[in-house]
C-alpha positions as CSV (number, residue, x, y, z in Angstrom):
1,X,148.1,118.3,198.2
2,X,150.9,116.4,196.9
3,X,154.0,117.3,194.5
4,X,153.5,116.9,191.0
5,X,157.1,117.1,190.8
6,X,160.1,115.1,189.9
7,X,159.0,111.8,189.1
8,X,156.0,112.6,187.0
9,X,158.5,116.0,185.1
10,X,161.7,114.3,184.4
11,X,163.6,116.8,181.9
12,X,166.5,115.5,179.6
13,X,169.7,116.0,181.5
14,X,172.1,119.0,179.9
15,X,169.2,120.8,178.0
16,X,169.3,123.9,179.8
17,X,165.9,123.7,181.5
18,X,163.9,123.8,184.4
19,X,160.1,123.3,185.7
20,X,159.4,126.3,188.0
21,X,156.2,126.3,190.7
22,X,154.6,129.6,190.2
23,X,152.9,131.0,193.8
24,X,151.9,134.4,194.7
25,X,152.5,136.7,198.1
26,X,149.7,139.4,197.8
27,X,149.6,140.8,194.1
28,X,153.4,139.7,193.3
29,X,154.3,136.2,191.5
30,X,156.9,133.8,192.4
31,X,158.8,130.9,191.6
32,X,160.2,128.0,193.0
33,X,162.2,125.4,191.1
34,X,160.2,122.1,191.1
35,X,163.7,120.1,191.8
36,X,163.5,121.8,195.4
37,X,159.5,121.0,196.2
38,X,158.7,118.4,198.1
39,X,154.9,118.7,198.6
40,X,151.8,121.8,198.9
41,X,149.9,121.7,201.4
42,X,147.0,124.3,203.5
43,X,148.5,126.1,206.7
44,X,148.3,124.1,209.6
45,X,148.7,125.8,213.1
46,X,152.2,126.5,214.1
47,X,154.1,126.4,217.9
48,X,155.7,129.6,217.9
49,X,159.1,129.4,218.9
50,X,161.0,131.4,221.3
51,X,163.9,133.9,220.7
52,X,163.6,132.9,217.3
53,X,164.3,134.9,214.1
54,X,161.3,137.5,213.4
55,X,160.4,135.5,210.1
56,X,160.2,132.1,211.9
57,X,156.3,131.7,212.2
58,X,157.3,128.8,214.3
59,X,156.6,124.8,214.0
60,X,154.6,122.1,213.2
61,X,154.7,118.5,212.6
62,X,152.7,117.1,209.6
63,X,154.0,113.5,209.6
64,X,156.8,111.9,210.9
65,X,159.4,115.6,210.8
66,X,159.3,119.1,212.4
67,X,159.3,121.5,209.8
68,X,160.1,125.3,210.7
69,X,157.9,127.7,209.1
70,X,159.3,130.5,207.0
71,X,156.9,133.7,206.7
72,X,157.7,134.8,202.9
73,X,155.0,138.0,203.4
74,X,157.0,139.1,206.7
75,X,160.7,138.8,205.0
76,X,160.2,140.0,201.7
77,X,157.7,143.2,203.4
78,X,154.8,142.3,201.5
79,X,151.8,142.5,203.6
80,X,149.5,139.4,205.2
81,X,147.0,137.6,203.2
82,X,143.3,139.0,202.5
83,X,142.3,135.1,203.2
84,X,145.4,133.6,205.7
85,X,142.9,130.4,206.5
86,X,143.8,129.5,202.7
87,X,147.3,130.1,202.7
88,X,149.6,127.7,201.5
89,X,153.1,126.3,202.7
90,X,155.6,125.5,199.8
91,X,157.6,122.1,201.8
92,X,160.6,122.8,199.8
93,X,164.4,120.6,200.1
94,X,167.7,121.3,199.8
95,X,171.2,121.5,201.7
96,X,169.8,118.2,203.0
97,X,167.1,120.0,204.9
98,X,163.3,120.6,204.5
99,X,161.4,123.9,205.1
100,X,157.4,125.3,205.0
101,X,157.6,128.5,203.3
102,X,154.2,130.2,204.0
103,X,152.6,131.8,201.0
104,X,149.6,132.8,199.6
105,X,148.7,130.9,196.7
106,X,150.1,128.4,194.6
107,X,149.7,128.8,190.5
108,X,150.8,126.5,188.3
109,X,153.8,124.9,187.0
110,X,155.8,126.1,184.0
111,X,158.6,124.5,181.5
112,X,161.3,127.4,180.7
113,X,164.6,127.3,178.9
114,X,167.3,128.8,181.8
115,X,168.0,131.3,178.9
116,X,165.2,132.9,180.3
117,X,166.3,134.2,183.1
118,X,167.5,137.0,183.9
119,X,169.8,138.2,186.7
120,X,167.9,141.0,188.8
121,X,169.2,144.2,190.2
122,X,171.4,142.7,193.1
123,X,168.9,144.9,195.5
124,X,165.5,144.1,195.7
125,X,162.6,144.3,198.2
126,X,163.9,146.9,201.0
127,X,167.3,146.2,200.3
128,X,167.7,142.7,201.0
129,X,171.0,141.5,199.3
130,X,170.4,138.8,196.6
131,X,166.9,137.6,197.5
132,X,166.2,136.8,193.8
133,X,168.0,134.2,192.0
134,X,166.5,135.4,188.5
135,X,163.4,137.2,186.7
136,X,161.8,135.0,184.0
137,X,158.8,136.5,181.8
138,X,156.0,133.8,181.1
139,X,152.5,134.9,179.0
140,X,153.8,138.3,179.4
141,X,153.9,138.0,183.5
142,X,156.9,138.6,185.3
143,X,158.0,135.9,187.6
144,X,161.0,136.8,190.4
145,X,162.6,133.1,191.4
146,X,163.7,133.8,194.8
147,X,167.0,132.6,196.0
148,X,165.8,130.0,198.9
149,X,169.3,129.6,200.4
150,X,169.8,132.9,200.5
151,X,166.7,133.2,202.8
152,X,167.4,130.5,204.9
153,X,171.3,131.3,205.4
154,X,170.2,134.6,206.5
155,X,167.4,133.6,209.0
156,X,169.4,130.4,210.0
157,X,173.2,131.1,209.4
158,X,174.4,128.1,211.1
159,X,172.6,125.7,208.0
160,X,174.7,127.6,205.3
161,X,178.3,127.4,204.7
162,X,181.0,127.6,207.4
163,X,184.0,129.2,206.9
164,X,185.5,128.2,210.0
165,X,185.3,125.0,208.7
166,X,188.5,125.5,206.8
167,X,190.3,125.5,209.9
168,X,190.0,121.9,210.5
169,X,192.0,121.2,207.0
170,X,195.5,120.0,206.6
171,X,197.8,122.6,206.0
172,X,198.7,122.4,202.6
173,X,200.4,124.8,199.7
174,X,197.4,125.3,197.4
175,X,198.1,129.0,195.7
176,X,199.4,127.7,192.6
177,X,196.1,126.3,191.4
178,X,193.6,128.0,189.6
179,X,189.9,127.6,190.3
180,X,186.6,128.5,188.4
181,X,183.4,129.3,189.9
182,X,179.7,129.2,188.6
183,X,177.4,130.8,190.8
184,X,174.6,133.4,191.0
185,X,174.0,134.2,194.3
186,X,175.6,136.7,196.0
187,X,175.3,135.8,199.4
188,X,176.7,132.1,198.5
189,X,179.1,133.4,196.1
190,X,180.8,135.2,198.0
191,X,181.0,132.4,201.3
192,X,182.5,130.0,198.8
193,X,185.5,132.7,197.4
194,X,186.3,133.7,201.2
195,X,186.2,130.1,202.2
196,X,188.7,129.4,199.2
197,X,190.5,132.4,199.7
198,X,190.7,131.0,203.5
199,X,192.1,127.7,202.4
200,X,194.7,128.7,200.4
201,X,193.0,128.5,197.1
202,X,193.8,132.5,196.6
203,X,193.7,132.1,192.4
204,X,190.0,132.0,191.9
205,X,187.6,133.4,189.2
206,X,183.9,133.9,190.2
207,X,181.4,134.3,187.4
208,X,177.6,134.3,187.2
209,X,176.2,132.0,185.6
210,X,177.3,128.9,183.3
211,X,176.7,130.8,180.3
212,X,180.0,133.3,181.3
213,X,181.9,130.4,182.6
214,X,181.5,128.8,179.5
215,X,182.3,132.0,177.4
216,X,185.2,132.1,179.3
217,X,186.6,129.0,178.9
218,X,186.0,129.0,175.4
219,X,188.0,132.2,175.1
220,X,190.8,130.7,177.0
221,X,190.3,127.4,175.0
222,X,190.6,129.6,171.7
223,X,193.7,132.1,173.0
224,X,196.6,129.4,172.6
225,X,197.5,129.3,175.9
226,X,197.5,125.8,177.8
227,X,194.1,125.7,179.9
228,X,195.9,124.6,182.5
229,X,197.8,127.7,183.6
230,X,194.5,129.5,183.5
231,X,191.9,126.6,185.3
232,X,193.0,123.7,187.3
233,X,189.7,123.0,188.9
234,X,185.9,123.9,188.0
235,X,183.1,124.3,191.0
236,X,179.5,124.9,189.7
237,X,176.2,125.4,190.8
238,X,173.2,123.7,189.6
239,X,170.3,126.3,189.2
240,X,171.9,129.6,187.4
241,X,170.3,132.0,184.7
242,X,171.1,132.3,181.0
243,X,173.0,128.4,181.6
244,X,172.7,125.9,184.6
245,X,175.6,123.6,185.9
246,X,173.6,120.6,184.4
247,X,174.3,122.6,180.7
248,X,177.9,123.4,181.7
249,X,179.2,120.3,182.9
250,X,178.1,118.7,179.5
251,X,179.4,121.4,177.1
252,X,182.9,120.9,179.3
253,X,183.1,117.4,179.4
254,X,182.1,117.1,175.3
255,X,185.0,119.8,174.7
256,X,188.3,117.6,173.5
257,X,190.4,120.3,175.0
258,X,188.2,121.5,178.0
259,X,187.1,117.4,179.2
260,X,190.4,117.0,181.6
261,X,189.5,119.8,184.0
262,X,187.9,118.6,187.2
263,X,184.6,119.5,187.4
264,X,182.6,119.8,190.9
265,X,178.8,120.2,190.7
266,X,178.5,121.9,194.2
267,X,174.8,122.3,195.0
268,X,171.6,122.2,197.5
269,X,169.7,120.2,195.0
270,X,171.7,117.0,195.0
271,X,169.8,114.3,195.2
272,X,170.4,110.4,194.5
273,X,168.7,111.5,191.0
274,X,170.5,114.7,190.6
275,X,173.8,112.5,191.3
276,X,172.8,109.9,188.3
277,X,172.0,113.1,186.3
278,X,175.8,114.7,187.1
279,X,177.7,111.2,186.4
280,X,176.0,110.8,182.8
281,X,177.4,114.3,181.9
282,X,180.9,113.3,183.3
283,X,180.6,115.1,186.6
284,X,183.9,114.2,188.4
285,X,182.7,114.9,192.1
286,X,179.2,115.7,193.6
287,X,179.4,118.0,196.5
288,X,175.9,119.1,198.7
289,X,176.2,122.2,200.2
290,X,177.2,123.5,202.5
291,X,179.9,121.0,203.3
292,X,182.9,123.7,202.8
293,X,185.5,121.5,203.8
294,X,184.4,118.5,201.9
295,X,184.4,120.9,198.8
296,X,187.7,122.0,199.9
297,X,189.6,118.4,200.3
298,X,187.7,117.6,196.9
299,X,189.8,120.3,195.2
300,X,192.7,119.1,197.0
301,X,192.3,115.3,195.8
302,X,191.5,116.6,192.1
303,X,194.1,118.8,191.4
304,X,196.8,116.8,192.8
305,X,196.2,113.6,190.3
């Protein structure tokens, strides 16, 4: 079963919404954005893999790639499937990587405005830190968007961002400069504030979504002070409740006074498309996680101009 995804759903860049794959694990519903699917298709048999992680079903090879298989029952403690021979695997991209997440059935698609969403309690599903990106209501159903890098940067830490990678940097005197960060997930959040932190970039401010970044800036933008001695440098995500980066980037770069700060789209979902998308809304840099140190030397080349 192919994707009816991107090519055939194009959305208007810097409305504010997203197309969502609803899918079910035993009586809960999911979603998935669409920007991350690559393709549906039945369960397949697996070659288990050994010493791996307990959620690692193992893997297969449908074309021309080996795809690990993620177990979304097993992690999220939900139970196995009442019919597993018509299971489905999600073949989902992002962070330059593709992954089968196992699940049980695949809905529908759905149009929603990112206002939406909203951020869950940060402890869901036996206490799993961050595991939901956002809930979104939809014909009175509740839908929880899991946080996909989340998942895979705890089952495969060595995909997700690297903080040692900040040791490879030049040594250079970065505390005077001010950063902004849009991001919702925890986990991410806060590997992208240590690694900061850890390069010298000690003056940061982390907010949730773009709809607080962009409350804050307009606050600082309306206060009298120059913007400048309060945010040298913004780093955004792309997929975030209540406002996505997509949203933010073109508020920022249609603001007469807000349009000079740099503005980093740092995201899984980059993609020679998503990258067209950023540089109409005035994007200065496009960054794929989780390339830390590029991110870094970015910030460095930007701020210095």
């Amino acid at each position: 079963m192919n994707n009816p995804k991107q090519s055939e759903i194009l959305l208007e860049s810097g409305i504010n919404e997203l197309e969502i794959m609803e899918f079910t694990i035993g009586d809960e519903l999911f979603g998935i954005n669409v920007a991350k699917v690559r393709e549906i298709m039945m369960v397949e048999p697996v070659k288990p893999m050994q010493k791996s992680n307990e959620y690692v079903e193992g893997i297969f090879k449908p074309r021309d790639k080996v795809l690990t298989v993620i177990n979304l029952s097993a992690y999220l403690g939900l139970g196995k499937s009442e019919k597993p021979e018509r299971d489905i695997y999600i073949i989902a991209g992002f962070n330059n990587n593709e992954y089968a997440f196992h699940v049980h059935t695949v809905v529908g698609i759905d149009r929603i405005s990112c206002t939406q969403m909203r951020k869950p309690d940060p402890v869901i599903f036996g206490g799993k830190e961050g595991v939901a990106t956002g809930i979104v209501e939809i014909d009175k159903k509740l839908i929880t968007i899991l946080d996909f890098e989340a998942i895979i940067a705890e089952i495969c830490p060595e995909t997700s961002i690297q903080v040692e990678d900040i040791d490879k940097l030049d040594d250079k005197k970065r505390n005077s400069k001010h950063i902004l960060i849009a991001e919702d997930s925890l986990l991410l959040s806060k590997m992208i504030v240590e690694a900061l932190h850890k390069a010298g970039y000690v003056n940061t401010v982390k907010l949730d979504n773009g709809q607080d970044a962009w409350n804050y800036l307009c606050e600082l933008r309306d206060g009298g002070d120059r913007i400048e001695e309060h945010v040298n440098c913004i780093i955004t995500d792309l997929e975030m409740p209540q406002m996505d980066g997509h949203r933010l980037t073109k508020l920022v770069k249609s603001d007469p006074a807000l349009k000079g700060i740099p503005l980093i789209i740092f995201s899984s979902l980059i993609s020679a498309e998503m990258r067209i998308k950023g540089k109409e809304l005035g994007a200065d840099e496009q960054i794929t996680k989780p390339e830390i140190g590029k991110l870094v030397s970015i910030i460095d080349e930007l701020t210095q101009k």
